[in-house]
N, C-alpha and C positions, 0 to 999 in steps of 0.2 A: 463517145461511149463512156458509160459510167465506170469508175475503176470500184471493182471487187474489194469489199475490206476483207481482214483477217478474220475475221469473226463470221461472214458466210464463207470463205474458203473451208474453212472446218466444220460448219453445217454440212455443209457437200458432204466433206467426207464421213460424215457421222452417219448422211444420210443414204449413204453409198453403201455401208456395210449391211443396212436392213434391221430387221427386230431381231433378227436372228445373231446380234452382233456382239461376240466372244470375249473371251479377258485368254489376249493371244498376244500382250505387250507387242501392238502393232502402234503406228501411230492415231489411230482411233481403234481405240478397245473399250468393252468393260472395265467401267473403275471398282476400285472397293470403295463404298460409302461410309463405312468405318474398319481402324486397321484390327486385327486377329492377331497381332504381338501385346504383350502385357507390358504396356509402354510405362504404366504406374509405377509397377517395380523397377523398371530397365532404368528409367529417368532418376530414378532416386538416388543411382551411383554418380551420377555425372558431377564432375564439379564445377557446379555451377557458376559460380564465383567467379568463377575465369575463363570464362565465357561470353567474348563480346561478339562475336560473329559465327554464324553454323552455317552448315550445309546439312541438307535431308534429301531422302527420298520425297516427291509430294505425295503421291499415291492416295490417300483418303482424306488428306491435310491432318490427320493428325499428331504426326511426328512432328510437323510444326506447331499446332497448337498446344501440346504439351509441352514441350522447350516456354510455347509465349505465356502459358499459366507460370510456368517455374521463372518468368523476368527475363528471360531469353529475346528479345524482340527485334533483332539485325539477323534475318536468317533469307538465306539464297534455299533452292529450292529446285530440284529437276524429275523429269519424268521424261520418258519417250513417247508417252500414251498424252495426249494433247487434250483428252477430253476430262483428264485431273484439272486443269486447271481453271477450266467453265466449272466445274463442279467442286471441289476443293477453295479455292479463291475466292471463287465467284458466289454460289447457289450456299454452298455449305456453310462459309465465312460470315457472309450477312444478315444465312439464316440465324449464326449464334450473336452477331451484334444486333438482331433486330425482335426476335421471340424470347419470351419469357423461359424459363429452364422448364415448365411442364409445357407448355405449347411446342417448345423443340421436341420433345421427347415424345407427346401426344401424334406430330409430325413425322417423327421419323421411325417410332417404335410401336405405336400404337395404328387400328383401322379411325380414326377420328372420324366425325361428321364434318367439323370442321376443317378438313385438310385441301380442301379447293380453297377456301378464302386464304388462307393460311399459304399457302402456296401463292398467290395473285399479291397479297402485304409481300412477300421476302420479294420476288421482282421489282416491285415497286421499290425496292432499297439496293436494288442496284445498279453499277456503274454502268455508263451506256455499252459498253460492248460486252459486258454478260448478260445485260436486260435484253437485245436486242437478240442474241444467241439463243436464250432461254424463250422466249417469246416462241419464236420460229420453229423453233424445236418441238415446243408444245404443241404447237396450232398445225404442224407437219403430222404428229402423231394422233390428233384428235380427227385428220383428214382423211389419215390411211389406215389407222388400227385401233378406229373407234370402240372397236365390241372388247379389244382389250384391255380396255380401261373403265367401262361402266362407271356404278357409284364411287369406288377406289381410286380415282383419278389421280392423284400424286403416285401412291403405292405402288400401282402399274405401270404408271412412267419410270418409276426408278427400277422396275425391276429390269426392263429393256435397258437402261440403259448402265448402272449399278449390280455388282452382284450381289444378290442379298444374302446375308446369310441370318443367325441370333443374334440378338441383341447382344453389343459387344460393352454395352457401360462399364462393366467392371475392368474392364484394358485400360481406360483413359483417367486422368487425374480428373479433368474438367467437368464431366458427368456423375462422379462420385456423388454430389448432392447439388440440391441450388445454393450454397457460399462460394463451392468452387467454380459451378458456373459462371457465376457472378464474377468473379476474380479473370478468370479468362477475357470475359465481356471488356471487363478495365483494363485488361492486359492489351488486348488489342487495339483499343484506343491510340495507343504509343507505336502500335509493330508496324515495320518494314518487312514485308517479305515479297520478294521478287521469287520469279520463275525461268528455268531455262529447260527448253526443250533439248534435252541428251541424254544420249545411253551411258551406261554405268563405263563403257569401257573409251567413251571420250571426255573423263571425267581429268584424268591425269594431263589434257591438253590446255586446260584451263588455267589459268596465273594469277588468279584469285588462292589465297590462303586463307587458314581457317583456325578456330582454337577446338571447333566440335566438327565432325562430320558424323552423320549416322546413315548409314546406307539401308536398317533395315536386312531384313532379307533376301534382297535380290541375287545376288552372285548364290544362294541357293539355289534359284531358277537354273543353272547350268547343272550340264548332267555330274554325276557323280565323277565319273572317268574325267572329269575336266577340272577336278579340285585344285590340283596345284594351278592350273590356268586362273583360277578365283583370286587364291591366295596369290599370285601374279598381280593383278589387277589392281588388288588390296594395297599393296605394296609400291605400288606406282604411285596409287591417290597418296598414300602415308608420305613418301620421298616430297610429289610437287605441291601438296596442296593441303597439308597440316601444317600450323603453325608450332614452333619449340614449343613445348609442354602443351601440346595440343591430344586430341583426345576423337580415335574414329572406333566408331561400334560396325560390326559386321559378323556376317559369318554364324547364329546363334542356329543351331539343328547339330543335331548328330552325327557325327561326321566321323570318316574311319581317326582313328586315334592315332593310328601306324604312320600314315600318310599324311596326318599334322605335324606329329614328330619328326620328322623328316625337313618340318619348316620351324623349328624349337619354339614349336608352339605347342600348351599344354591344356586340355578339357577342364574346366572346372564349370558348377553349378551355379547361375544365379541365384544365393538365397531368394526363396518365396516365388522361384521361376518354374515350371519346367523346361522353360530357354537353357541355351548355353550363347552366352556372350562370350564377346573379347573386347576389349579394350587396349587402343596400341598407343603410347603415351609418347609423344612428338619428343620429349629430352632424352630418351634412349636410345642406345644406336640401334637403327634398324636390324640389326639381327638379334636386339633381346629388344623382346615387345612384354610391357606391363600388360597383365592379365589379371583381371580382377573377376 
């Protein structure tokens, strides 16, 4: 009997949840295809410099690909949603190594005529077990939900399987114009970025250290009533898995003030945001956390 790879074990399950299939941070969920945090600004505080190793959320890949335009390129990477990383790594990653900066964007923001072929070039650029994943997928969805794909055939697929929201260019450093594209394109030439399927909260089990971690906004995803539990959580990653003078982002939304304080932690404004970040700086004792 033939053994099963990884790459249809997660077909199954992609193909298990139906068209119908949600952004419920299950192990196959809807990804976001590009993030809705203004990573341009957020990134431009980091100090890069001192930064040879990160951890991210993967989520759209772009919290990694910002870090690899700014020189960043040893970065680890998790999600608990497994179909980020067919899409993110795989689909997203080689579409930007492999298309021009208007063909991406013609691609992923515009109805193109050309976006079948355009779509069939980025497969063909990739590694065998996202080309094989992507294949399958396709040829599953042109077999069972033909009428919803018509002449938009990429568009459609992504939107079953991606949420779509606006065009988010103005968030990412790399879409700015085609120089920064271009610079990404060379950036990644050199990156390393690896994947681990985990939840935010088996993140402190890990024995990998870090000089950056950005979590994004995920410990948002918990309810309100569960704040201190977050900033729990926050605080475990900071102890096992920041490096001395190391540097984790989290936590950026509106959050009760009273019940921050309570963790001598203070609100302030990202200039040019309407985020509220934190920054908790690995050389200070864990009860006075840098806030920038």
């Amino acid at each position: 009997m033939r053994r099963i790879s990884g790459w249809e074990k997660d077909l199954a399950g992609v193909i298990a949840r139906g068209k119908d299939i949600a952004i419920d941070y299950q192990k196959y969920s809807k990804c976001y295809p590009f993030t809705n945090e203004k990573l341009k600004d957020l990134t431009s505080f980091i100090d890069k410099a001192n930064v040879n190793k990160a951890l991210c959320v993967l989520s759209s890949g772009d919290h990694a690909f910002n870090l690899i335009y700014h020189g960043i390129n040893n970065i680890d990477t998790f999600d608990c949603n497994r179909i980020t990383e067919y899409y993110a790594l795989g689909f997203k990653r080689y579409a930007i190594e492999c298309l021009s900066y208007q063909q991406f964007c013609d691609f992923f923001f515009n109805d193109s005529s050309e976006n079948q072929s355009i779509e069939k070039y980025i497969i063909s650029c990739l590694p065998e077990k996202y080309k094989n994943f992507w294949q399958s997928y396709f040829e599953y969805l042109l077999e069972n939900y033909n009428p919803l794909l018509s002449s938009r055939r990429s568009a459609n697929i992504f939107r079953i399987l991606c949420y779509i929201e606006e065009s988010m260019t103005e968030n990412n450093n790399y879409l700015s114009s085609e120089e920064d594209y271009k610079k990404l394109q060379r950036n990644l030439l050199n990156a390393q970025i690896n994947f681990k399927e985990l939840d935010v909260n088996a993140l402190s089990h890990q024995k990998e250290k870090y000089d950056l971690i950005m979590l994004s906004n995920i410990l948002q995803a918990m309810k309100k009533p569960l704040i201190g539990k977050t900033i729990d959580i926050a605080e475990k990653i900071f102890k096992q898995n920041l490096k001395e003078n190391g540097e984790i982002i989290y936590l950026y939304e509106f959050f009760d003030k009273e019940l921050l304080g309570k963790k001598e932690m203070v609100l302030e404004r990202t200039p040019g945001s309407q985020n509220i970040k934190y920054i908790l700086d690995g050389s200070y004792a864990t009860s006075k956390k840098k806030i920038i």
